[in-house]
C-alpha positions in Angstrom: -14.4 -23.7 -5.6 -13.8 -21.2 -8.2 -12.2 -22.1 -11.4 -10.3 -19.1 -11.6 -6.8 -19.2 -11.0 -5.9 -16.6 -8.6 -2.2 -15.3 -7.3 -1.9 -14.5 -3.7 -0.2 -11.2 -2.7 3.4 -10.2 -3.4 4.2 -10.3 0.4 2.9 -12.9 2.3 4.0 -12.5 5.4 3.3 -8.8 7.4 6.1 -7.5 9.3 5.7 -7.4 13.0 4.2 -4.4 13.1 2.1 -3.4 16.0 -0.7 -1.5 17.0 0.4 1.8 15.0 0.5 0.3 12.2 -2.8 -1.1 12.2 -4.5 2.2 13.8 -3.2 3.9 10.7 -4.6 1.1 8.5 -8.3 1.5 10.2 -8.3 5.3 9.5 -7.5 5.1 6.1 -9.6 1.9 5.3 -12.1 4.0 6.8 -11.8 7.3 5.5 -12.3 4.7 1.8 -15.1 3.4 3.0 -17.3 6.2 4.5 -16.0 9.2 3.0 -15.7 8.0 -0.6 -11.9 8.7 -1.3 -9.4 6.6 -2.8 -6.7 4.9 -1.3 -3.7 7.0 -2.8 -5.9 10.3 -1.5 -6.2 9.3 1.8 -2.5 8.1 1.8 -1.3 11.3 -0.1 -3.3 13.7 3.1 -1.7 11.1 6.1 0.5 12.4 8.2 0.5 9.6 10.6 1.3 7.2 7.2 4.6 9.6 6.2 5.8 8.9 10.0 5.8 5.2 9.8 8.7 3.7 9.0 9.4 2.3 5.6 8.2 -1.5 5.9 5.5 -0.4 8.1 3.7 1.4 5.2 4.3 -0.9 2.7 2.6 -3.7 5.4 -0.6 -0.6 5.9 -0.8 -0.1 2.0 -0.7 -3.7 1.2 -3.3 -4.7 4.0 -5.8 -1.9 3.0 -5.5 -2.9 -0.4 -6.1 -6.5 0.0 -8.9 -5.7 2.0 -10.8 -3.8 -0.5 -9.2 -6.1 -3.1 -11.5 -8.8 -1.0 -13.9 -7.2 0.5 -16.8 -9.2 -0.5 -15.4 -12.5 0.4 -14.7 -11.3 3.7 -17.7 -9.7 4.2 -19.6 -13.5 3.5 -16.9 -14.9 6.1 -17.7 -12.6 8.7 -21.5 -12.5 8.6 -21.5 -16.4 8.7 -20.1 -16.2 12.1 -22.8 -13.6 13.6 -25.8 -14.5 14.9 -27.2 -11.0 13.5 -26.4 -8.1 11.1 -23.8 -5.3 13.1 -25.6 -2.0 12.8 -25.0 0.9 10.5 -23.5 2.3 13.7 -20.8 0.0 14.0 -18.6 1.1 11.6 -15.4 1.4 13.3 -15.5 -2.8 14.6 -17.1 -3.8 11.4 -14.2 -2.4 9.8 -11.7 -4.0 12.6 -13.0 -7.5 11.7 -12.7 -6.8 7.9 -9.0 -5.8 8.6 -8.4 -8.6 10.5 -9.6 -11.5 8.7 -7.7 -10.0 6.0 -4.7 -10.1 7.9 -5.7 -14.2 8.5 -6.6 -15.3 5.4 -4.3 -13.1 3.1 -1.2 -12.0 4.3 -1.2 -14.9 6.8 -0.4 -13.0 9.7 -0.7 -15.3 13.1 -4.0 -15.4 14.4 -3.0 -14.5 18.2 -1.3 -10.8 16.8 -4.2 -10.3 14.7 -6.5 -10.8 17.7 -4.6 -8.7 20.2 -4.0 -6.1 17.8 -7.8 -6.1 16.7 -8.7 -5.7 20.6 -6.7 -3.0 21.7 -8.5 -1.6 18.7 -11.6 -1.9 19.5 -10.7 -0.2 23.1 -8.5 2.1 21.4 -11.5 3.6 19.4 -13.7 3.5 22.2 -15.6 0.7 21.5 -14.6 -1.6 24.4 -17.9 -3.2 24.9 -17.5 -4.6 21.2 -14.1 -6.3 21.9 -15.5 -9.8 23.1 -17.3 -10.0 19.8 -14.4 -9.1 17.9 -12.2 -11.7 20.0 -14.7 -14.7 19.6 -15.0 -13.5 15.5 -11.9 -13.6 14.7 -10.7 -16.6 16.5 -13.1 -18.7 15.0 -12.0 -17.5 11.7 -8.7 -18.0 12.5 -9.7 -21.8 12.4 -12.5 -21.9 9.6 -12.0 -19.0 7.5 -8.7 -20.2 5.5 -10.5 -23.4 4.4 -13.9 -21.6 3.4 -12.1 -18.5 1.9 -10.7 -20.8 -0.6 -14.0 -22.9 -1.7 -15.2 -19.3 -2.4 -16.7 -18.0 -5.9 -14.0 -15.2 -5.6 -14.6 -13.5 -9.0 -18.4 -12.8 -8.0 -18.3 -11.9 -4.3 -15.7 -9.2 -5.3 -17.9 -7.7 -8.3 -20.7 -4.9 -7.1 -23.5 -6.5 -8.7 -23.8 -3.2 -11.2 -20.5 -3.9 -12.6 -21.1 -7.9 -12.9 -24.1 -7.0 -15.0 -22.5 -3.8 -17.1 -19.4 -6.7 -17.8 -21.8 -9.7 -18.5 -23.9 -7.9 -21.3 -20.7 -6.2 -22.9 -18.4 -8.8 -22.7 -20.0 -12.2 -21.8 -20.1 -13.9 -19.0 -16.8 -16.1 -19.6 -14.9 -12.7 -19.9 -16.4 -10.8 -17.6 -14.9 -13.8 -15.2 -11.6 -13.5 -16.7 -11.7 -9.4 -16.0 -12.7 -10.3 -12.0 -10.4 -12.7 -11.8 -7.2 -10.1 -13.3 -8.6 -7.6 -10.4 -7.9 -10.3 -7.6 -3.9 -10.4 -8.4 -1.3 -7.7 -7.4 -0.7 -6.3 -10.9 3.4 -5.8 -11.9 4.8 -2.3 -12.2 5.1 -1.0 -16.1 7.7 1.6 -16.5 8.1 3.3 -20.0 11.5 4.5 -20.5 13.1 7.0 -22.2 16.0 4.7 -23.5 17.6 1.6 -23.2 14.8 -0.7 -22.4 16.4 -3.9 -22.4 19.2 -2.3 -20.4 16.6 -1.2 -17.6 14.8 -4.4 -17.5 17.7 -6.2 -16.7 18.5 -3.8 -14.0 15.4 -3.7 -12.1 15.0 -7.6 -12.2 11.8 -7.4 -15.2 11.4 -8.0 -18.8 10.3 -5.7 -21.9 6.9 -6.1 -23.3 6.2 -6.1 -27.1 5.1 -2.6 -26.5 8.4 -1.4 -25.4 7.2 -1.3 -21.6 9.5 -2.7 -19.0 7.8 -4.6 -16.8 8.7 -6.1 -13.5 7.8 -7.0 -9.9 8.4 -4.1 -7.8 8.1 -3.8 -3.5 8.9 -0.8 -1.1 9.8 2.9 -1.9 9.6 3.4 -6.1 11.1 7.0 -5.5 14.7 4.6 -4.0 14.9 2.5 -7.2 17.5 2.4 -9.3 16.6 5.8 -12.5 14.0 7.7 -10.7 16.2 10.4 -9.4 17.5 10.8 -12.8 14.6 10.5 -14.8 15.3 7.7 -16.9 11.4 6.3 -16.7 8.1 6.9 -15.1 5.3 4.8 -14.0 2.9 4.2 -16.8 0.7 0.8 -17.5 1.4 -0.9 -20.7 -2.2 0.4 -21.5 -1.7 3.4 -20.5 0.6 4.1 -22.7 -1.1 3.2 -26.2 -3.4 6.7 -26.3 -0.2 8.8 -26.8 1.7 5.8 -28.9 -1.4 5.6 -31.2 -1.5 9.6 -31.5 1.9 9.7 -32.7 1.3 6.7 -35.4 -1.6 9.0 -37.1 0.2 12.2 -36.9 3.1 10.4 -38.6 1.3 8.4 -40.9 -0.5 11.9 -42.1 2.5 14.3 -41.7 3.8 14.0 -45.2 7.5 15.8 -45.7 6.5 17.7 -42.0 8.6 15.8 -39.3 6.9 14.8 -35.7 8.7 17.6 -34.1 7.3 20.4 -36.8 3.8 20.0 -34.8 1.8 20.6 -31.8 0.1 18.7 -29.7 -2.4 19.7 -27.4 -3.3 17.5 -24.4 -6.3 18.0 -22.7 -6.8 16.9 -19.2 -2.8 16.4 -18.6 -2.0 15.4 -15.1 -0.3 13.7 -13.7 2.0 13.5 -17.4 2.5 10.0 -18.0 0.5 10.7 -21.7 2.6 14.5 -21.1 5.7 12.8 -20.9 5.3 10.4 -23.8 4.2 13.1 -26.1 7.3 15.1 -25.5 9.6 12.7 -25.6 8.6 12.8 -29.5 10.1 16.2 -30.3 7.2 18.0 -31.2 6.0 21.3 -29.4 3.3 20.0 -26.1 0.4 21.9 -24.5 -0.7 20.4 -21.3 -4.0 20.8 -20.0 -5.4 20.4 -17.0 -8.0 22.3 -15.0 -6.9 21.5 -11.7 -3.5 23.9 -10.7 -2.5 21.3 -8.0 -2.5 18.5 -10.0 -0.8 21.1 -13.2 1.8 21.2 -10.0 2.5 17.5 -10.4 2.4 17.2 -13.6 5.5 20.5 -13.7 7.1 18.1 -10.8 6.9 15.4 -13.0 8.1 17.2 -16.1 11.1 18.1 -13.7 12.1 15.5 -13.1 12.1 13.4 -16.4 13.6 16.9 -17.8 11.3 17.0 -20.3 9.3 20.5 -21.6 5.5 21.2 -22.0 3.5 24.1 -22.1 1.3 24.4 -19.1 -2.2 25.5 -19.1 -4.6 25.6 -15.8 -8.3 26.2 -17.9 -11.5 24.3 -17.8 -10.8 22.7 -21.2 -14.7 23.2 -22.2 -13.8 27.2 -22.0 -10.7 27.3 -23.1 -9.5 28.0 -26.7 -5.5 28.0 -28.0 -4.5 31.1 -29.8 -3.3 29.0 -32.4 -5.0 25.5 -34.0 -3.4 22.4 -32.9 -2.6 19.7 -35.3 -3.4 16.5 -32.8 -5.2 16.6 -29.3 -5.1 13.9 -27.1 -8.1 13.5 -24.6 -8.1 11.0 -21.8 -10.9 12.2 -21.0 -12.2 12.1 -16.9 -13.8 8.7 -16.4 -15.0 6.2 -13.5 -11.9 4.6 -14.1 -13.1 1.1 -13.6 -10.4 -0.8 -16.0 -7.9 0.2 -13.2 -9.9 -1.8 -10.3 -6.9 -4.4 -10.1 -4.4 -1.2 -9.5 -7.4 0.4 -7.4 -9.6 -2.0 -5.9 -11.6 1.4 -3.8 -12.9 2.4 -7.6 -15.2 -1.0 -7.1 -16.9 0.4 -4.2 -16.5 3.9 -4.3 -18.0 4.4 -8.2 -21.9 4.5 -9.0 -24.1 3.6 -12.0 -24.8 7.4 -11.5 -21.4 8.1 -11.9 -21.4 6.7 -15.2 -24.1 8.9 -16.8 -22.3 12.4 -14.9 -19.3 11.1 -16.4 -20.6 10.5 -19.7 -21.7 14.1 -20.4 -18.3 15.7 -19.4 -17.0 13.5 -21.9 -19.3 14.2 -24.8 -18.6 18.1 -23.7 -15.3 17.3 -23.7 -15.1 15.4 -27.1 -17.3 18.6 -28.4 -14.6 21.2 -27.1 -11.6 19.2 -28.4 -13.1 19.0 -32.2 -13.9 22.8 -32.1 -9.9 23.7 -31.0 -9.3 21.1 -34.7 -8.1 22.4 -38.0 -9.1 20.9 -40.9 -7.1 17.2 -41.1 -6.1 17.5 -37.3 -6.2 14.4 -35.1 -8.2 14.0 -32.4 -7.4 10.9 -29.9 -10.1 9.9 -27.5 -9.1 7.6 -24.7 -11.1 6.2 -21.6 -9.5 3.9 -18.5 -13.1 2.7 -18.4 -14.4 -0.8 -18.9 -18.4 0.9 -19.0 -19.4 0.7 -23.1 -21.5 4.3 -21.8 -17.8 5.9 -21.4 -16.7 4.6 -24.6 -18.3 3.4 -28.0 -21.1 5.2 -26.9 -19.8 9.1 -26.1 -18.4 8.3 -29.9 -21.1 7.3 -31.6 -23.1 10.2 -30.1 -20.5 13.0 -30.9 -19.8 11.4 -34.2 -23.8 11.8 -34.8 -23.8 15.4 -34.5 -20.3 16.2 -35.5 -20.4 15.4 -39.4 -17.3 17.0 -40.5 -15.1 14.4 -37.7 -14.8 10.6 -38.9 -12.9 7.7 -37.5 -9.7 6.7 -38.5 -9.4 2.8 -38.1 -6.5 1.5 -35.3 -4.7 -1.1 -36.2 -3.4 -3.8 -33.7 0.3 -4.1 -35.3 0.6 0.0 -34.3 -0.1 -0.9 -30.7 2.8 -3.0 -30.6 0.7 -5.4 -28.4 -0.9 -9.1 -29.6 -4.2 -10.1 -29.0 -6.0 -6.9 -27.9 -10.0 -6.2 -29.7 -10.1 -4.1 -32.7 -13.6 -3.3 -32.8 -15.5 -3.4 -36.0 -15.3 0.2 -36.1 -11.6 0.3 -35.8 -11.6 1.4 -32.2 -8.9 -0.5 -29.6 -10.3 -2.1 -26.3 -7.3 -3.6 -23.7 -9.1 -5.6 -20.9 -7.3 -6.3 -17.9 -7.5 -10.0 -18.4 -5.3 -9.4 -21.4 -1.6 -10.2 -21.3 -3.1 -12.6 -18.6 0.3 -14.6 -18.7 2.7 -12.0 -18.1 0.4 -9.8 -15.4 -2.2 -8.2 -17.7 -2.7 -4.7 -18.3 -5.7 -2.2 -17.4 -9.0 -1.6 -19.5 -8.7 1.6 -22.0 -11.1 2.1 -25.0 -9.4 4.0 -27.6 -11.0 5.8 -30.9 -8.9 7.8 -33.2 -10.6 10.5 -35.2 -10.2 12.7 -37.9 -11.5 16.6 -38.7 -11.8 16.6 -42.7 -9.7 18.2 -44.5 
């Protein structure tokens, strides 16, 4: 059995939610699976999602998520109990039985609704010649599957190999267990608020980190709790939220007799404005970035509703110049995302080695673009939600190469407000997502803070 120590989901019990339900949890596990989309894509295009009722989406987000979550252990399950492979062809039942055992050995559905439901399925998507295998599956599961699930090596059988590797020769292999093992519990909700933390934590049930992020367990509809409508928080890990907190610490530390709000900030790739948000709360004039005008849209939405200001600026940011120098730039730079797997567990199928190296460039270009827009002194803020060294230590290293005129400025852990997170040896910040393992963790970011000379 596994050494790890891993929390089951939030809700372990599915509501009694019937075929519907589930048909609407096959199309989007699908539409993950062979189209290459994330979860919160596929959910945000749904129609048939928005028309379930409230505790029926919750039950289809939470069984798609677990599924993908354990996809790998189900996957051994399910093959031990055929007598050969399914073919390529038989996407639709091989994705039934995923969904089902799911339902069986994680939310703990009973096994008679999970096979009736996973039988008018398979007739329902016209594969009615399949639903005797489907039956005999998943009733044998019902009776083996709880017991072998748990003698399972989780961590590995829910790491693509290319990431166990990557994590193994960055981290070692006792950490890189301790990162699979964070991505197999439902990670709490972090809030950062504009005011009042200890007031909101209180309120929503949750506690305040060291960072200043309220943190609790949350379940159903976040737009009905208690502060959204007015705009008292938004949703933004305690990682998350270092880039912009570390951004401000240089500017101030630099500024002299100038106050925070006597400058402007420029951030580069924007949306959806948690980083936005942050920035403005500070006082100082914002210029939000993003190429993409619908996601610019939420980001204004955003902005709306926390009734906070920022300029907005649809541009590739590669192209695009500001009439006027800067005097700090933040860029989260686009990245394969993989130190969010425990919020997204689709990124761990859906992302490529190739990826990686695509990704890698833009950001180089990026970094490139960013110190061009600098004036002499400016700040420049690099950040990645990536756990891959290739998206990180080593786009900065090769822009500081042949970029002579930028140098690091060290991070310190004390300005992070956060205890036990790696300052590298060249002063960069790496969060892991098995930090903070006691109180829910946090995602992966790499952080480097830079300087143009003066």
């Amino acid at each position: 059995m596994s050494s790890e120590t891993v929390a089951e989901p939030q809700a372990t019990q599915s509501p009694a939610t019937g075929l519907i339900a589930r048909t609407v949890a096959l199309n989007l596990f699908q539409e993950v699976m062979a189209q290459n989309r994330s979860l919160d894509e596929a959910i945000a295009a749904s129609v048939p999602f928005r028309q379930l009722e409230v505790r029926d989406r919750a039950f289809v987000r939470l069984l798609v998520t677990e599924t993908l979550r354990r996809l790998g252990q189900i996957d051994v399950l399910i093959k031990d109990c055929l007598d050969r492979s399914l073919p390529q062809s038989a996407n639709v039942v091989r994705a039934i039985l995923r969904l089902g055992v799911a339902q069986i050995v994680i939310l703990k559905t009973p096994s008679h609704a999970v096979v009736d439901t996973a039988v008018r399925l398979c007739v329902q998507s016209r594969n009615p010649g399949q639903k005797g295998l489907v039956n005999a599956v998943l009733r044998r599961l019902a009776r083996e599957a709880p017991e072998k699930f748990a003698a399972q090596d989780a961590v590995r059988l829910n790491t693509p190999n290319w990431l166990w590797e990557s994590w193994v020769a960055s981290y070692g292999e006792e950490i890189c267990r301790r990162i699979a093992a964070a991505h197999l519990t439902e990670p709490p909700l972090d809030l950062t608020v504009k005011e009042g933390a200890d007031s909101w934590a209180e309120k929503l049930g949750g506690a305040v980190l060291p960072s200043g992020t309220v943190r609790f367990r949350a379940g159903g509809d976040i737009a009905a709790l208690p502060g959204f409508e007015e705009g008292a928080w938004w949703v933004q890990d305690a990682a998350a939220a270092l880039p912009a907190r570390l951004l401000l610490s240089g500017l101030e530390s630099a500024s002299g007799d100038r106050t925070i709000p006597d400058h402007t900030i420029l951030d580069l790739c924007a949306a959806p404005g948690g980083k936005t948000a942050q920035l403005a709360m500070s006082g100082a004039r914002i210029i939000a970035l993003d190429r993409s005008k619908r996601r610019n849209q939420i980001l204004q939405e955003n902005l709306k509703r926390l009734k906070l200001e920022a300029e907005l600026v649809t541009a590739d940011a590669t192209q695009w110049r500001p009439q006027d120098p800067p005097d700090a730039i933040l860029l989260d730079a686009p990245c394969t995302a993989t130190g969010t797997i425990r919020r997204h567990p689709d990124i761990a199928g859906n992302k490529m080695p190739k990826d990686v190296l695509r990704l890698a460039g833009l950001q180089l270009n990026l970094l490139a673009a960013a110190a061009d827009m600098l004036p002499p002194g400016g700040l420049l803020v690099y950040s990645v939600c990536s756990l891959q060294p290739e998206e990180g230590p080593a786009v900065v290293e090769a822009f500081l190469d042949q970029t002579p005129h930028v140098r690091r400025e060290p991070i310190a852990v004390w300005e992070t407000g956060l205890p036990d997170l790696i300052i590298t040896a060249e002063g960069d910040l790496r969060t892991l997502p098995c930090h903070l393992a006691c109180s829910g963790g946090m995602d992966g970011f790499y952080i480097a803070r830079l300087r143009r000379a003066s």
